[in-house]
N, CA, C and O atoms as a CHARMM CRD file, in Angstrom:
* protein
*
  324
    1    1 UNK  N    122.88300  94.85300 132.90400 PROA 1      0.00000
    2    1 UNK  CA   122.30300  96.16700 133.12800 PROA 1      0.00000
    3    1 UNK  C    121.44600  96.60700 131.93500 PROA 1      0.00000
    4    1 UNK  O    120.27100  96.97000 131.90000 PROA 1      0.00000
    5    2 UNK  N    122.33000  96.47700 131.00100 PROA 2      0.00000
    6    2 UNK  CA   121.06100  96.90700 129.50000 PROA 2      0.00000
    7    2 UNK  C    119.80900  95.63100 129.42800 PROA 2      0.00000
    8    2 UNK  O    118.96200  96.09300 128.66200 PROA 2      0.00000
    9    3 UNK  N    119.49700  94.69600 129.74500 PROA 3      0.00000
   10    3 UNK  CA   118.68300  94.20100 129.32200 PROA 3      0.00000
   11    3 UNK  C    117.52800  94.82600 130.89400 PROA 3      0.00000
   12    3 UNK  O    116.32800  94.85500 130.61900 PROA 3      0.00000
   13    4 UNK  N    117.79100  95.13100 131.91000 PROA 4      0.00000
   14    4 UNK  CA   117.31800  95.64900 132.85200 PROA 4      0.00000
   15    4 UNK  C    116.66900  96.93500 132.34200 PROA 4      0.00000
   16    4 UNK  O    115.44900  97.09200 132.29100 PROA 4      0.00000
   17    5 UNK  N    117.80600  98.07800 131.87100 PROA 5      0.00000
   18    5 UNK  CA   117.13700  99.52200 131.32100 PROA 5      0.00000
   19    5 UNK  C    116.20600  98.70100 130.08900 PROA 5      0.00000
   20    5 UNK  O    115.12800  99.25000 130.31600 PROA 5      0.00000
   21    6 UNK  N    115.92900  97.78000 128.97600 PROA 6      0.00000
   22    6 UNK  CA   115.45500  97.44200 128.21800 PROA 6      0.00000
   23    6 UNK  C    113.96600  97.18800 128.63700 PROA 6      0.00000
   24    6 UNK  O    112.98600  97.64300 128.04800 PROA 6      0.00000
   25    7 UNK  N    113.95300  96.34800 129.80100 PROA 7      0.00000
   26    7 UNK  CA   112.73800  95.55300 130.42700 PROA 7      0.00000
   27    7 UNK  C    111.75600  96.97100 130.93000 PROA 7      0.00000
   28    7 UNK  O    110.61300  97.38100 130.72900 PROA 7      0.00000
   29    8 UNK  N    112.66900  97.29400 131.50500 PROA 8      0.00000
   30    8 UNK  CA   111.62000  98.70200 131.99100 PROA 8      0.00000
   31    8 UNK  C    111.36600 100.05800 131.72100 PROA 8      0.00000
   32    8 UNK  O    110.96700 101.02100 132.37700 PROA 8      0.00000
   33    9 UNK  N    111.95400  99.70900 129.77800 PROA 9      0.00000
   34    9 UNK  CA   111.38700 100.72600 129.08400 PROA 9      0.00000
   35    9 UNK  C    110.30400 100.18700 128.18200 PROA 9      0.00000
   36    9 UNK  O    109.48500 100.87000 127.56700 PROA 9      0.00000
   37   10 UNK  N    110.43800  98.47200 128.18500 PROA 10     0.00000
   38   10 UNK  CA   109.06300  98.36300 127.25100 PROA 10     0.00000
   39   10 UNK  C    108.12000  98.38200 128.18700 PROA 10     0.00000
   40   10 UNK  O    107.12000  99.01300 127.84500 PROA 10     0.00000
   41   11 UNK  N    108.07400  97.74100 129.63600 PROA 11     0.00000
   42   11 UNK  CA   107.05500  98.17400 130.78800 PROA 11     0.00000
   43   11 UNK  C    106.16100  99.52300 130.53900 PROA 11     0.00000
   44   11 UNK  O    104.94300  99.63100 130.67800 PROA 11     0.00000
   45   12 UNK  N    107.21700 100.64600 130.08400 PROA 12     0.00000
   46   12 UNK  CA   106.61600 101.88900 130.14400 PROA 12     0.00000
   47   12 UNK  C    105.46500 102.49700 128.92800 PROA 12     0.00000
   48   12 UNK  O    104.50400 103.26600 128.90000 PROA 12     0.00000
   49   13 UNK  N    106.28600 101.56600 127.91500 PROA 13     0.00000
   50   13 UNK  CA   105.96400 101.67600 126.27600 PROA 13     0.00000
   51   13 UNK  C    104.20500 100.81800 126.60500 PROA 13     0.00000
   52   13 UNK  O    103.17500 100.98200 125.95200 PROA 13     0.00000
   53   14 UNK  N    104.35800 100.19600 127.46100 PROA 14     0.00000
   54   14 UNK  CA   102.84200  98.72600 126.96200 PROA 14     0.00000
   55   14 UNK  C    101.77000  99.72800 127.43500 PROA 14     0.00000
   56   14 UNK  O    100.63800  99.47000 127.02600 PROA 14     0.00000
   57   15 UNK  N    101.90400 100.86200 128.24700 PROA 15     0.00000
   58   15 UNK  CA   100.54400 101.32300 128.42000 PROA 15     0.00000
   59   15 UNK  C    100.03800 102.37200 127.53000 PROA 15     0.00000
   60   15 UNK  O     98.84800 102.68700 127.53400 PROA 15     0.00000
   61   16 UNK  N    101.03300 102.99900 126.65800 PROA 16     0.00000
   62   16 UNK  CA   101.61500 103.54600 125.56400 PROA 16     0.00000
   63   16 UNK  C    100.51900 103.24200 124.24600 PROA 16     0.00000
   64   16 UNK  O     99.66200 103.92500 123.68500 PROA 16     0.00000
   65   17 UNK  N    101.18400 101.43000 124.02700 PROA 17     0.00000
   66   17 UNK  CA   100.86800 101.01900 123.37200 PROA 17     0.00000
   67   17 UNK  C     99.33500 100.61000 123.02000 PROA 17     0.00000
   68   17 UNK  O     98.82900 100.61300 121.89800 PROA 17     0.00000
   69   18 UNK  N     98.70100 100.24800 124.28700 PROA 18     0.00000
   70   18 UNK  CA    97.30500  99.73000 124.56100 PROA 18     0.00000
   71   18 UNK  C     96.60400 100.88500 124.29300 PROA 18     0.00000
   72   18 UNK  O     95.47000 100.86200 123.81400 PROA 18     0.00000
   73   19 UNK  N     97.41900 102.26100 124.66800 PROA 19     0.00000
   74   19 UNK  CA    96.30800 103.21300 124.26300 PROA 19     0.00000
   75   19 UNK  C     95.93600 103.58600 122.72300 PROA 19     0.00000
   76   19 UNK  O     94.84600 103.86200 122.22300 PROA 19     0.00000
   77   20 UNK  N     97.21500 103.49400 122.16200 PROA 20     0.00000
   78   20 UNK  CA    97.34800 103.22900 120.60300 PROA 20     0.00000
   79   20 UNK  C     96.43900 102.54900 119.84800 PROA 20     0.00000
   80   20 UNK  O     95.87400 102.91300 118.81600 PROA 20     0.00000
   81   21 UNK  N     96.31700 101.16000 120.67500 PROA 21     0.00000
   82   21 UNK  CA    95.37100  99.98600 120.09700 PROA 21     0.00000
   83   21 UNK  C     93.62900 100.46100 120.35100 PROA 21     0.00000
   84   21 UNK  O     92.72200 100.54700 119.52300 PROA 21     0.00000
   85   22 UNK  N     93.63000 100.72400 121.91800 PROA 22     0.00000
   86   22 UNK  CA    92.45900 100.26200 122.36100 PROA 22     0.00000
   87   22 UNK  C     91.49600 101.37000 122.44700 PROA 22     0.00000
   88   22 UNK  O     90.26900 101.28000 122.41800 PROA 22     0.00000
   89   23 UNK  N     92.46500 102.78500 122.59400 PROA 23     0.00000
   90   23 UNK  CA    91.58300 104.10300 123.35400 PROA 23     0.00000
   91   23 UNK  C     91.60500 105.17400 121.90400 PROA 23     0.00000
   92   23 UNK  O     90.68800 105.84700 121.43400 PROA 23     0.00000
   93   24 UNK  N     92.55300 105.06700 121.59700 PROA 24     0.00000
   94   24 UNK  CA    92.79800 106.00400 120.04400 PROA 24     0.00000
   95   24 UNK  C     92.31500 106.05600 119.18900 PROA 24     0.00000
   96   24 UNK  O     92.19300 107.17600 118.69200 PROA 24     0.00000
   97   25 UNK  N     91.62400 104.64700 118.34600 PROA 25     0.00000
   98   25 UNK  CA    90.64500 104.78400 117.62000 PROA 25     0.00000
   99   25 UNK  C     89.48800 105.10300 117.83500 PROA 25     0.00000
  100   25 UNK  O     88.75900 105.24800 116.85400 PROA 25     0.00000
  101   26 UNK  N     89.01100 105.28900 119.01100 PROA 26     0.00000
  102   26 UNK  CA    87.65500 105.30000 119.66000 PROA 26     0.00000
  103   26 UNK  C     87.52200 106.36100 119.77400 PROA 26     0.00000
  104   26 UNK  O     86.41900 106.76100 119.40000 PROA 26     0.00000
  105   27 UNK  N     88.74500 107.70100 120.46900 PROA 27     0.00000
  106   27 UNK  CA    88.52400 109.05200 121.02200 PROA 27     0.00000
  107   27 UNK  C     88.87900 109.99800 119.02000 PROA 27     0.00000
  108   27 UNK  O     88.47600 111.09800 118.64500 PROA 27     0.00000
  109   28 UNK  N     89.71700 108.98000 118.25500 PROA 28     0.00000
  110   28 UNK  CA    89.71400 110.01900 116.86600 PROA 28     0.00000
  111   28 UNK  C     90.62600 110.23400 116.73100 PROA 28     0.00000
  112   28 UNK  O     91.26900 109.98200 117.75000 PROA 28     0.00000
  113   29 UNK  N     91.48800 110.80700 115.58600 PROA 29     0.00000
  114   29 UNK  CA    92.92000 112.08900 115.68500 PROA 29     0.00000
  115   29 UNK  C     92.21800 112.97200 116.27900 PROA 29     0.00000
  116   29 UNK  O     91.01300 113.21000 116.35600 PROA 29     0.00000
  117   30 UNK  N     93.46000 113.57000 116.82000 PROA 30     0.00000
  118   30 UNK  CA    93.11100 115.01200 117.85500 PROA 30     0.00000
  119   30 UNK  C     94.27100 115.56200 118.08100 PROA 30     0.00000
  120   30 UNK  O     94.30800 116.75900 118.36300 PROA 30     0.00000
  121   31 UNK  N     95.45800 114.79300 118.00200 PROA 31     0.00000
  122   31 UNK  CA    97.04900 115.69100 118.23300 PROA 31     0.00000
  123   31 UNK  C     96.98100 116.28400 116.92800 PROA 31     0.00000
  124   31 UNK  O     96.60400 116.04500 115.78100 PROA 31     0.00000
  125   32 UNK  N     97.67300 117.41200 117.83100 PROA 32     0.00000
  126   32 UNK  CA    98.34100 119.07300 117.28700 PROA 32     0.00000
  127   32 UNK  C     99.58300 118.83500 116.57200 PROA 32     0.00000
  128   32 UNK  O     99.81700 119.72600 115.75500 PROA 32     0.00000
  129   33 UNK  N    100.59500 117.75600 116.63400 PROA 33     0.00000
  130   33 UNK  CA   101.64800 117.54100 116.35900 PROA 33     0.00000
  131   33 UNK  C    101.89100 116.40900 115.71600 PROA 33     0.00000
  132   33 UNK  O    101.25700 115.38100 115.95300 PROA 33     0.00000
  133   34 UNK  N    102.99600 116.50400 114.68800 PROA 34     0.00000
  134   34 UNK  CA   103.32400 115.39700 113.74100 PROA 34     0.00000
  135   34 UNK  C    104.95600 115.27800 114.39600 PROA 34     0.00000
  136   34 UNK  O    105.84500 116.12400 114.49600 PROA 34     0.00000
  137   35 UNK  N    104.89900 114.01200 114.73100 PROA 35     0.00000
  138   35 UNK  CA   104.47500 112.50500 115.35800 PROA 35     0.00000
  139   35 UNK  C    103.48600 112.81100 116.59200 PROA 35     0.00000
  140   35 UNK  O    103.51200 113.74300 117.39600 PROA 35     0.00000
  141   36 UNK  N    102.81400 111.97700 116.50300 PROA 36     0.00000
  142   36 UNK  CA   101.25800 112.22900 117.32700 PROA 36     0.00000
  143   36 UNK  C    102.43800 111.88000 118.91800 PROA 36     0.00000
  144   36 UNK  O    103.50700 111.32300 119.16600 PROA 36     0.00000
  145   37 UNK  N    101.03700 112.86000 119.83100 PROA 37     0.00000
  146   37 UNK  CA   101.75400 112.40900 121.20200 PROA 37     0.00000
  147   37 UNK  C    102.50200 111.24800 121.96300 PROA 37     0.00000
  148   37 UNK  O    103.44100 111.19400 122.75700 PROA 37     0.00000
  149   38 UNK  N    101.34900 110.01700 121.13800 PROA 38     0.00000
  150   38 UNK  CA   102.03300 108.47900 122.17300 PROA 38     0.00000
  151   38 UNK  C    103.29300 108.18900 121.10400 PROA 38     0.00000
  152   38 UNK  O    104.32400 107.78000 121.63800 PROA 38     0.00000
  153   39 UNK  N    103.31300 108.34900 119.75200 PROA 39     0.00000
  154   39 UNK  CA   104.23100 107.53200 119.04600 PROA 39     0.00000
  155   39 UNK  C    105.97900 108.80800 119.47700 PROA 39     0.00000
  156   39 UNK  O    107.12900 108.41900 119.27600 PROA 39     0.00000
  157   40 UNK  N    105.56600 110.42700 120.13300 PROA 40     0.00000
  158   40 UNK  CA   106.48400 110.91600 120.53400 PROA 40     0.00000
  159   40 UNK  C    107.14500 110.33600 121.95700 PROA 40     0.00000
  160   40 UNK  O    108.35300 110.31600 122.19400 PROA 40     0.00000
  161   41 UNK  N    105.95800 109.81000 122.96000 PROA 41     0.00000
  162   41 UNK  CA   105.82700 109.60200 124.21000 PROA 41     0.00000
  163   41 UNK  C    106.83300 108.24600 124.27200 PROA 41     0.00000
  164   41 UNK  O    107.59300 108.05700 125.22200 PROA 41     0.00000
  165   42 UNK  N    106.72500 107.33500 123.12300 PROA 42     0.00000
  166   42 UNK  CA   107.11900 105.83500 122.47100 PROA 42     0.00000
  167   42 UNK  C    109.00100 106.00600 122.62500 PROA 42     0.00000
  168   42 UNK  O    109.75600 105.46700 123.43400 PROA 42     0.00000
  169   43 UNK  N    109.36800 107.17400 121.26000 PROA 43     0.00000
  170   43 UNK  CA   110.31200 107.72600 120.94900 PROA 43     0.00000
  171   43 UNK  C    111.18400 108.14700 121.92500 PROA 43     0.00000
  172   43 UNK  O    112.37800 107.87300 122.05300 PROA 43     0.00000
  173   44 UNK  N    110.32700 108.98300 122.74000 PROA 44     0.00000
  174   44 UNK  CA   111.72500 109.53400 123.62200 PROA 44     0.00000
  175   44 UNK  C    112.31500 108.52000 124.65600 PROA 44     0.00000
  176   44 UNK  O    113.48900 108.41000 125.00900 PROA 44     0.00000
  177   45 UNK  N    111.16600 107.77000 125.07700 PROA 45     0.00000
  178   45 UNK  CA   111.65500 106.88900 125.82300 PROA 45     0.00000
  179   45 UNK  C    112.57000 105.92500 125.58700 PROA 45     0.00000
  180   45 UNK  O    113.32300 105.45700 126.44100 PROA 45     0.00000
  181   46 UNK  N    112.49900 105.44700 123.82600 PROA 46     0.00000
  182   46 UNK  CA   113.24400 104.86300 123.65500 PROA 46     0.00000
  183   46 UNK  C    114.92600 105.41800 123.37300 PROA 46     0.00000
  184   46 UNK  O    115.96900 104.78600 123.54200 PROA 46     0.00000
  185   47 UNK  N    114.74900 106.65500 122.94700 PROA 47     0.00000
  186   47 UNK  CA   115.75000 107.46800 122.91100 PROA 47     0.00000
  187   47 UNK  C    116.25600 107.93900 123.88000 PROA 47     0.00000
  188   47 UNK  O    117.41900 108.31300 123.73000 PROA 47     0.00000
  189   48 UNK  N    115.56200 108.13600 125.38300 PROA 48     0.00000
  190   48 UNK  CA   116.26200 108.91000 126.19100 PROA 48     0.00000
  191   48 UNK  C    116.47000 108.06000 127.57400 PROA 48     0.00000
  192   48 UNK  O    117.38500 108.24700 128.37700 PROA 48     0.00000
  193   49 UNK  N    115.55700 107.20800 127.66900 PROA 49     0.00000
  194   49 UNK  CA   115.17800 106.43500 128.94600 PROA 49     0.00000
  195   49 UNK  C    113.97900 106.69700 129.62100 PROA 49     0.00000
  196   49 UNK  O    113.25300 107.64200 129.31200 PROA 49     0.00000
  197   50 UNK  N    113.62500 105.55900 130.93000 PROA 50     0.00000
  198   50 UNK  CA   112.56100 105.85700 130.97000 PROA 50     0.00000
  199   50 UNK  C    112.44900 107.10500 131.87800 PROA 50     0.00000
  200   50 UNK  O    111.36000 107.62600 132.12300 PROA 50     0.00000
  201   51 UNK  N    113.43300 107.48600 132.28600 PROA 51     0.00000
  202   51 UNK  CA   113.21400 109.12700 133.02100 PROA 51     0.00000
  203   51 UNK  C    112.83000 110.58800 132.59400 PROA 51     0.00000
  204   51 UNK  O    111.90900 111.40200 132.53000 PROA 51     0.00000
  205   52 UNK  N    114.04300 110.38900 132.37000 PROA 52     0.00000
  206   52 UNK  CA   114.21800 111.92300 130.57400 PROA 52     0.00000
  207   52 UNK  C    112.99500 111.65400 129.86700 PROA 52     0.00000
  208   52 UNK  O    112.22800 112.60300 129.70100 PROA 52     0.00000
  209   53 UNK  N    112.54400 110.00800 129.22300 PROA 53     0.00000
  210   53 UNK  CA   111.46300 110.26500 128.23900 PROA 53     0.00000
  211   53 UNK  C    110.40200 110.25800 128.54500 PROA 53     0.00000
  212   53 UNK  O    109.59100 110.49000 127.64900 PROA 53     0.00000
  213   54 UNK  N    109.95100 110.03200 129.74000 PROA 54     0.00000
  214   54 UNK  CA   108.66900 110.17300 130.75600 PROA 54     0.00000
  215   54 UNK  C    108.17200 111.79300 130.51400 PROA 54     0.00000
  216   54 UNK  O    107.18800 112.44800 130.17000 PROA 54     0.00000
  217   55 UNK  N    109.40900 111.92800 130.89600 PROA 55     0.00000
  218   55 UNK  CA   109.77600 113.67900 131.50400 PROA 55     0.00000
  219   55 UNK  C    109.15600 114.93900 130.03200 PROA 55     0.00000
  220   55 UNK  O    108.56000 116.01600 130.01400 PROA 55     0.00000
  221   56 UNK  N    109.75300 113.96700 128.95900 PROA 56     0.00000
  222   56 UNK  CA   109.65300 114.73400 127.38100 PROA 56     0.00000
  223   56 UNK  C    108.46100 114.57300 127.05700 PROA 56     0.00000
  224   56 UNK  O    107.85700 115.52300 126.55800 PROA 56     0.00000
  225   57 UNK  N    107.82800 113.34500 127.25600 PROA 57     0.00000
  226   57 UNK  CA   106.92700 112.68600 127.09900 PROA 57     0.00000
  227   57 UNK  C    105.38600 113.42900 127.39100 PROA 57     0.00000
  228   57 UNK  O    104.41500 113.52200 126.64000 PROA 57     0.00000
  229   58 UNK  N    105.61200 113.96800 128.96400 PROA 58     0.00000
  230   58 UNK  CA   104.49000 114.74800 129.68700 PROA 58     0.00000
  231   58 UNK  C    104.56700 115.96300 129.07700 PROA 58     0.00000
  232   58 UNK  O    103.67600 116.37900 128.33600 PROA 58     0.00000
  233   59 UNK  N    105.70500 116.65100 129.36600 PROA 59     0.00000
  234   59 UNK  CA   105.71100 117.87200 128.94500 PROA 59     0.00000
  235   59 UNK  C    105.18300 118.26600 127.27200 PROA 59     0.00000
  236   59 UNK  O    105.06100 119.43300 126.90100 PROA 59     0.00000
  237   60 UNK  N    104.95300 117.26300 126.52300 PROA 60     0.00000
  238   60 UNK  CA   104.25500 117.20400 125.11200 PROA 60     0.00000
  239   60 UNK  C    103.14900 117.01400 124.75400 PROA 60     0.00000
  240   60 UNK  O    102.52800 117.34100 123.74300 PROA 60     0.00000
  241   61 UNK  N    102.81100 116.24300 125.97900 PROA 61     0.00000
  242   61 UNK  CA   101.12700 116.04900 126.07400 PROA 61     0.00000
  243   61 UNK  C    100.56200 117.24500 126.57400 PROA 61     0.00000
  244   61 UNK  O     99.46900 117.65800 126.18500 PROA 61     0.00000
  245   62 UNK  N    101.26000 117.82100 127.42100 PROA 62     0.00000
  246   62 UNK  CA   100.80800 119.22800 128.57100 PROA 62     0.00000
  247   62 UNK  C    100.53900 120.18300 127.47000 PROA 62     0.00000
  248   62 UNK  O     99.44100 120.73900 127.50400 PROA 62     0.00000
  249   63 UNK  N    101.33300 120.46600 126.51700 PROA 63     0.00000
  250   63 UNK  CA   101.40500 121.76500 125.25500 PROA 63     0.00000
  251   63 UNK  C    100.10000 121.19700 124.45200 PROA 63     0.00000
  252   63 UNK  O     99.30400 122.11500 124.25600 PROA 63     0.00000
  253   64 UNK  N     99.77900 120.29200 124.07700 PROA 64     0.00000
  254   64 UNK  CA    98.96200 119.79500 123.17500 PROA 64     0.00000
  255   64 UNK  C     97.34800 120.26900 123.73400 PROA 64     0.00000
  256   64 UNK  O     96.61600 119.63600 124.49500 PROA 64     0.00000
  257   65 UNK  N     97.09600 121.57600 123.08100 PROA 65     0.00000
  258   65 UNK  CA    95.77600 122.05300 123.89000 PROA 65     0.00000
  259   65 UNK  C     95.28400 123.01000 122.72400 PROA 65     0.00000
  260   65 UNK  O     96.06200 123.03100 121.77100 PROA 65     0.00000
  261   66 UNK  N     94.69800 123.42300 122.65900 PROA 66     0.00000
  262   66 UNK  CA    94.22800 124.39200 121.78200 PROA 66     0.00000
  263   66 UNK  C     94.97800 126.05500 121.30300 PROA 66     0.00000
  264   66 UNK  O     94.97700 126.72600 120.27100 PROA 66     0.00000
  265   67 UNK  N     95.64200 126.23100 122.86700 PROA 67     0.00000
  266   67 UNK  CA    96.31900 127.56700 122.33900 PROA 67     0.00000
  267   67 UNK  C     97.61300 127.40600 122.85600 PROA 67     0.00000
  268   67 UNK  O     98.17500 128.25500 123.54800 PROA 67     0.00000
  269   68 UNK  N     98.20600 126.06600 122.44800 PROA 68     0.00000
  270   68 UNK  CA    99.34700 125.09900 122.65500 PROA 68     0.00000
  271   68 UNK  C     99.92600 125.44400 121.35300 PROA 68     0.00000
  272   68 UNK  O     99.44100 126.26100 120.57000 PROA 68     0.00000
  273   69 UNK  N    101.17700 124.65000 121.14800 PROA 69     0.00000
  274   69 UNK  CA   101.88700 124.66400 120.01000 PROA 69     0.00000
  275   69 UNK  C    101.42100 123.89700 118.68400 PROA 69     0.00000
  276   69 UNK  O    100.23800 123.63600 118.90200 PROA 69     0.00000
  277   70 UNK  N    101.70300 123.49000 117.63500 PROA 70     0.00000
  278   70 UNK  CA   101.59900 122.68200 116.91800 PROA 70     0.00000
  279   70 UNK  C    102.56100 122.20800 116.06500 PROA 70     0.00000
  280   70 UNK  O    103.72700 122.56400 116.23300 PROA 70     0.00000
  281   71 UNK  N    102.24000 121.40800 115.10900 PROA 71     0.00000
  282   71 UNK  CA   103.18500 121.03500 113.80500 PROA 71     0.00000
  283   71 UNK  C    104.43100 119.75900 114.12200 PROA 71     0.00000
  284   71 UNK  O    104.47000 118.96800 115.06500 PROA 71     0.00000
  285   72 UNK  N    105.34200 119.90400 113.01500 PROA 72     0.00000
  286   72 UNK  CA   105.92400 118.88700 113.21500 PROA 72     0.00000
  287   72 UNK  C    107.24600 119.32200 114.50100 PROA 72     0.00000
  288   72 UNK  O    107.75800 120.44100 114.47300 PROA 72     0.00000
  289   73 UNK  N    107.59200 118.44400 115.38700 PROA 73     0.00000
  290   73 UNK  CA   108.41000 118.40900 116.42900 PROA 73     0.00000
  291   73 UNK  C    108.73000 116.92100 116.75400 PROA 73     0.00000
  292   73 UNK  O    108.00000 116.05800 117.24200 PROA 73     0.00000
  293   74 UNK  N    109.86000 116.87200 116.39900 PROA 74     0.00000
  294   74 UNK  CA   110.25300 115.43600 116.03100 PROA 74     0.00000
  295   74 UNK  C    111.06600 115.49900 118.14400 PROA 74     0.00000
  296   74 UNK  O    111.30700 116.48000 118.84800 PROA 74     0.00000
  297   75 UNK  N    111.17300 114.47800 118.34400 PROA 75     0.00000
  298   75 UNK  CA   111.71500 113.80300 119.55200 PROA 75     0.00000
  299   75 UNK  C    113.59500 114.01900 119.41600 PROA 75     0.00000
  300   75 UNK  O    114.32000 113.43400 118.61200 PROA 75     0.00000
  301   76 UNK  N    114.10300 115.22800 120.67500 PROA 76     0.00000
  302   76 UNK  CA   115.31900 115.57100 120.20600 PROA 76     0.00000
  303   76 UNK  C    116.43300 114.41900 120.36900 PROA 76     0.00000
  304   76 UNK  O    116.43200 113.69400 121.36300 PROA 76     0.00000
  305   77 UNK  N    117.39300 114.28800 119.32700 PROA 77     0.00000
  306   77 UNK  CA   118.09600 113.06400 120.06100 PROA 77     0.00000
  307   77 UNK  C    119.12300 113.40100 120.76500 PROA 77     0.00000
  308   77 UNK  O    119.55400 114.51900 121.04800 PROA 77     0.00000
  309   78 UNK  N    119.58200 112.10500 121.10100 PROA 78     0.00000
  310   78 UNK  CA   120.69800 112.16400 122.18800 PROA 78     0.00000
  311   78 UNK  C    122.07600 112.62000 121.46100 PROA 78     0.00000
  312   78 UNK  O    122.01000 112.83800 120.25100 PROA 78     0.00000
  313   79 UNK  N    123.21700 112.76400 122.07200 PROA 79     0.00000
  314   79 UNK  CA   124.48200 113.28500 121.29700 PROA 79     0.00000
  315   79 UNK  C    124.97000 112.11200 121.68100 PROA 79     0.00000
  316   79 UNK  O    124.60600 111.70200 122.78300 PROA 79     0.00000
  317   80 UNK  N    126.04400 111.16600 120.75700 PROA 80     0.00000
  318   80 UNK  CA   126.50100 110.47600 120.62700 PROA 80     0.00000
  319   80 UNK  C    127.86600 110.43400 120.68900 PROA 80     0.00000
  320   80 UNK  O    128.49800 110.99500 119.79400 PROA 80     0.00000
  321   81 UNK  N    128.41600 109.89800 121.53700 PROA 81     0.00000
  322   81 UNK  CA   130.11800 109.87800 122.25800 PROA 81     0.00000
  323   81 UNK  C    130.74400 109.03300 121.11700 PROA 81     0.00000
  324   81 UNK  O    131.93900 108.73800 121.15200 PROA 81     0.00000
């Protein structure tokens, strides 16, 4: 089962990632927030799954606008049993 939740959270991470590589240097810095959107988008997923961090993920990109939030907002973690 974990190598299953594993497989199809880096699935989620690779388009993530390509944008990191391929689209990011090209469009500039432009996030409002420290950790930039994809490396938060990266984080939660790996922290939360790919549901929850999809979920954290959008909702961080959505704020990221001009009369949006800013600053540092680190990726909340999970509570640990």
């Amino acid at each position: 089962m974990k190598r299953v939740q594993n497989f199809f959270k880096r699935l989620f991470i690779l388009p993530v990632r390509f944008y990191q590589v391929a689209i990011s240097p090209i469009l500039g810095p432009s996030c409002r927030y420290d950790p930039t959107c994809s490396h938060y988008m990266i984080g939660a997923i790996k922290e939360w799954g790919v549901f929850k961090g999809l979920w954290l993920g959008i909702k961080r990109i959505a704020s990221c606008h001009p009369w949006g939030g800013h600053g540092y907002d680190p990726v909340p973690k999970k509570e640990k049993k």
